[in-house]
N, C-alpha and C positions, 0 to 999 in steps of 0.2 A: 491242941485239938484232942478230945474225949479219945478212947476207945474205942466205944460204940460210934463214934461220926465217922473212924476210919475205916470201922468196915461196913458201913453202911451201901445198901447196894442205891447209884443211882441209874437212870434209866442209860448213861451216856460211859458209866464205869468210871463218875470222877470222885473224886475226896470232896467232900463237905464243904469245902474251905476255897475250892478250884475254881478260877472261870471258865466257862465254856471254850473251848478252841477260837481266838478270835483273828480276825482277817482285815485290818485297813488296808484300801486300794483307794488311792487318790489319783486325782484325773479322768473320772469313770465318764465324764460326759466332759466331751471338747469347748462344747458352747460355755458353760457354767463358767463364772471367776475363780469360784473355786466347788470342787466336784469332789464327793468320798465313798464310796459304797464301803458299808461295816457290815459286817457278818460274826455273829455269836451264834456258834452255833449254827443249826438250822434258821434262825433269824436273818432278814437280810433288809437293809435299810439302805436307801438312796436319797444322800444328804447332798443339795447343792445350793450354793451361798448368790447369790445376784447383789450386785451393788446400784442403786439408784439415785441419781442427782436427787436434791430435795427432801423433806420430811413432811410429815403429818401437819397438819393446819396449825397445830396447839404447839406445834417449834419451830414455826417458821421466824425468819430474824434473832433465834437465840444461839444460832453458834451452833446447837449441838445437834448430833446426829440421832440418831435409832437401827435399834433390833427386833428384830422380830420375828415369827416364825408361822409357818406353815406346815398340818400334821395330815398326811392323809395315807390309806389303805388299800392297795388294789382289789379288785374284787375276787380274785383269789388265792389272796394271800393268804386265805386259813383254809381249815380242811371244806368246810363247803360254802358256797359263793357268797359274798356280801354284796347288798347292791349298792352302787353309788350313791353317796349319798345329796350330788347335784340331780338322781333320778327322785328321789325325797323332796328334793327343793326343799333343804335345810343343812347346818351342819348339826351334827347330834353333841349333848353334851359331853362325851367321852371326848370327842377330837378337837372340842373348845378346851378341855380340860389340859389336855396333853402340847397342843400348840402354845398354849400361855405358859406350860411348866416348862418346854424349850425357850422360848423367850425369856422369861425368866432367869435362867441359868445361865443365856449369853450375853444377857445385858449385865451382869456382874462379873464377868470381867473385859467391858470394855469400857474406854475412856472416851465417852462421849464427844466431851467438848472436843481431842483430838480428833475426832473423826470426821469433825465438821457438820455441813448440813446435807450429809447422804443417808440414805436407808438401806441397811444390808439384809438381805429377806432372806429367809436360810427354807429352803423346801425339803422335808423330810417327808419322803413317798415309801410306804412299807412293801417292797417285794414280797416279802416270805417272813409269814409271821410264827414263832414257838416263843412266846414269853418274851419280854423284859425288852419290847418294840419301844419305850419313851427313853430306855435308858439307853441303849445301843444308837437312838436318833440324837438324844445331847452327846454322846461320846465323837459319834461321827459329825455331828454339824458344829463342834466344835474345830474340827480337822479343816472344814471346810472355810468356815470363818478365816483361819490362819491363815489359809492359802490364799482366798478373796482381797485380805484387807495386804497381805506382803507383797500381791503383784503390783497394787496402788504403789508400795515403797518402791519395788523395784523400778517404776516407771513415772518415778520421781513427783507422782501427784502427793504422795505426803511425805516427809521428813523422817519420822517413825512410826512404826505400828501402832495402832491405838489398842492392839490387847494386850490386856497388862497382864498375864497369865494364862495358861491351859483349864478347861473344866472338863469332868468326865464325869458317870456314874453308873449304879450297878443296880442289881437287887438283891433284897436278901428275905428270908422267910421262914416261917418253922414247921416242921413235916414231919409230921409221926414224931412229935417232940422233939425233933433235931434242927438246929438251925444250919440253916445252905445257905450258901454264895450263885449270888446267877441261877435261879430258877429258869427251865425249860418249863410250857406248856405242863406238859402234863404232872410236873411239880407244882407249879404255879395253882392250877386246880385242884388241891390236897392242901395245900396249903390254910394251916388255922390262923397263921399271921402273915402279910405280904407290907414288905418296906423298901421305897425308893429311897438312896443317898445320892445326893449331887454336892461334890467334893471340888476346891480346889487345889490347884499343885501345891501350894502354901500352906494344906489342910483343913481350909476353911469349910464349913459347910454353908453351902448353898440353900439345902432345899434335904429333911427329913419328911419323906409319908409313911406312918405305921401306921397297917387298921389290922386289928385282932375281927377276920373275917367269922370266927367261928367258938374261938374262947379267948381270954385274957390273954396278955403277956406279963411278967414281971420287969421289974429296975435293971435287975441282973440280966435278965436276955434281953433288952434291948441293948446295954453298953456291950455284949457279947455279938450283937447283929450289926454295930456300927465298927467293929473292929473286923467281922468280915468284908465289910463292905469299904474301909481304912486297905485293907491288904491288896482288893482286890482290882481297887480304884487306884493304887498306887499303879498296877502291871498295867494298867490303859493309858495310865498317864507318861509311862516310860515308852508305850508302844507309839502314842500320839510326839513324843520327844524324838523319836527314830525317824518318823518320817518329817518332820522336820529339817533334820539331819542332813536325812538322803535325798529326798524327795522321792523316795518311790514306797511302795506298799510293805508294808510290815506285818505277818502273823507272828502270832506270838511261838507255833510249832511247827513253821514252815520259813525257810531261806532262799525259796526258788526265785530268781530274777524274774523284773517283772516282764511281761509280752511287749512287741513292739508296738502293737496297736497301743498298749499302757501307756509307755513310754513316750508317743508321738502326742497321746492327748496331754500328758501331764506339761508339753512345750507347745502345746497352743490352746489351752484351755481357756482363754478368756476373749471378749469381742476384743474387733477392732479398735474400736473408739478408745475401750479402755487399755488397751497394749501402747495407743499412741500419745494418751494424754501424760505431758508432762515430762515427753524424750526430749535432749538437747538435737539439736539440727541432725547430725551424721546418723543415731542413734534410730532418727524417725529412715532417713532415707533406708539406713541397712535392714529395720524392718518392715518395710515397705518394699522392698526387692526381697524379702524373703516370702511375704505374704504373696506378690505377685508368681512367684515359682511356686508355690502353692496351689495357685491359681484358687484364691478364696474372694469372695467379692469384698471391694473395697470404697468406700467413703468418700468421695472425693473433696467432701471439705472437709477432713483431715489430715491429706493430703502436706496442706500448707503452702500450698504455691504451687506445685508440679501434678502434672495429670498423670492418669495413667501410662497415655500413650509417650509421654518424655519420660516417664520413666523407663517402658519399654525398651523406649530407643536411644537411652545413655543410661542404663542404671549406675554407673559408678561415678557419674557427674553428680557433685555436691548440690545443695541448695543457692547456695551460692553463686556457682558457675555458672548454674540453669539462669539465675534473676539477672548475671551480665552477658550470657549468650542472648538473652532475650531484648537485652538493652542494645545490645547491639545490633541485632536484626533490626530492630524500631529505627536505630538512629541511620542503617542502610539505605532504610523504605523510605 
């Protein structure tokens, strides 16, 4: 890094080269399979993953599953209100543009045919927008993917993960002649060139957007824009590795434990139906007494044999026991 980049003044006091202060918190919604709010910055994006029996008309009977994504903006996520765009009765080209370049990005690294014939819908809702909202939406609905598709593993409906890899990505731009890492808003708008990278852990690229909004770029500043955004995409991907790890939320300048609200969604963050498909017998009864102490409403044809009320009234009677108490009452009567 130049000289002149390191003492460039930016609006937040960072290096040239820096990301923005970033914040994964996974688990942020209970309901979601897999749920992440990412924060760069003043940015804040609400990434949550849904899995759905089925695909699209044009895969059905081929094996293979889908991705795909959904982008949208609260109406005052920027400094002054934006109106719905279901009050338009249309989606606007920007949030088509932005949805398909999430999509995009998370159907390369997953293995379809693994994944069978489900659809995992990723909804990326922008809270609080300053800059680099499509790239902080792949970072985080990437998080959320991983968590979505590992519960499936852990609850024995698939064998392995079908992501073959982490994806993340950043931005990068040139400002008063100097190229930055992670543009804020009001960088973002000064900006004479603005470029998306979507990188995988492997260092593959995804997806390059440069447009020189206002003059040229050269050969040289762009291999110099992909190596910030090499650096920077590296520290998300180590961040997005951590909470894997741990399971709990990672900044990259903060180590505070997470809250308990956090922590109680991050263990029950996915439905029913999908907690219970594909437990062995004991597996469904003990979370099924867990869920009833909960007191969360329950399925009763997932169940598998036992209603509520038996289980009430013997929770630590197996499935087993319940189908020969029951045979034997019959053979009483």
């Amino acid at each position: 890094m130049s000289e002149a980049s390191s003492l460039l003044f930016r609006p937040d006091s960072r290096l040239a080269d820096a990301l923005r202060p970033t914040r994964i918190t996974p688990g942020y919604i209970a309901m979601a399979e897999g749920s992440v709010l990412i924060e760069a910055g003043n940015t804040r994006v609400l990434c949550n993953a849904t899995i759905d029996q089925g695909v699209p008309s044009w895969l059905r009977n081929s094996g293979r599953g889908w991705v795909t994504a959904e982008y949208g903006m609260l109406p005052r996520a920027t400094l002054t209100r934006t109106p719905r765009e279901s009050e338009r009765g249309k989606v606007g080209g920007r949030t088509h543009e932005i949805q398909r370049l999430i999509g995009r990005s998370l159907r390369s690294v997953v293995d379809m045919k693994a994944l069978g014939e489900r659809t995992v819908i990723l909804d990326c809702d922008v809270l609080q927008a300053d800059g680099g909202t499509r790239t902080a939406a792949i970072t985080g609905a990437s998080v959320a993917l991983a968590l979505a598709l590992g519960k499936l593993v852990a609850a024995g409906t698939l064998k392995t993960s079908p992501l073959r890899q982490m994806v993340a990505a950043t931005s990068v731009g040139i400002v008063d002649g100097t190229i930055l890492l992670d543009l804020c808003y009001e960088e973002d708008s000064r900006a004479t060139v603005d470029m998306n990278v979507v990188m995988l852990a492997d260092g593959g690229l995804v997806e390059t957007q440069a447009t020189a909004e206002k003059n040229y770029y050269t050969r040289k500043q762009l291999g110099e824009m992909l190596d910030y955004a090499e650096k920077g995409i590296h520290e998300l991907l180590a961040a997005q590795r951590r909470i894997g790890a741990s399971g709990r939320h990672h900044s990259r300048d903060t180590s505070s434990p997470p809250s308990k609200a956090t922590a109680k969604a991050e263990g029950d963050g996915f439905s029913t139906a999908t907690q219970l498909q594909g437990f062995s017998q004991p597996r469904i009864q003990a979370r099924m007494i867990h869920l009833v102490q909960c007191q969360k409403p329950l399925l009763h044809q997932v169940i598998r044999g036992r209603s509520l009320k038996q289980i009430k009234r013997n929770p630590n009677r197996t499935l087993t026991q319940e189908r020969r108490h029951r045979h034997m009452e019959d053979s009483a009567s």
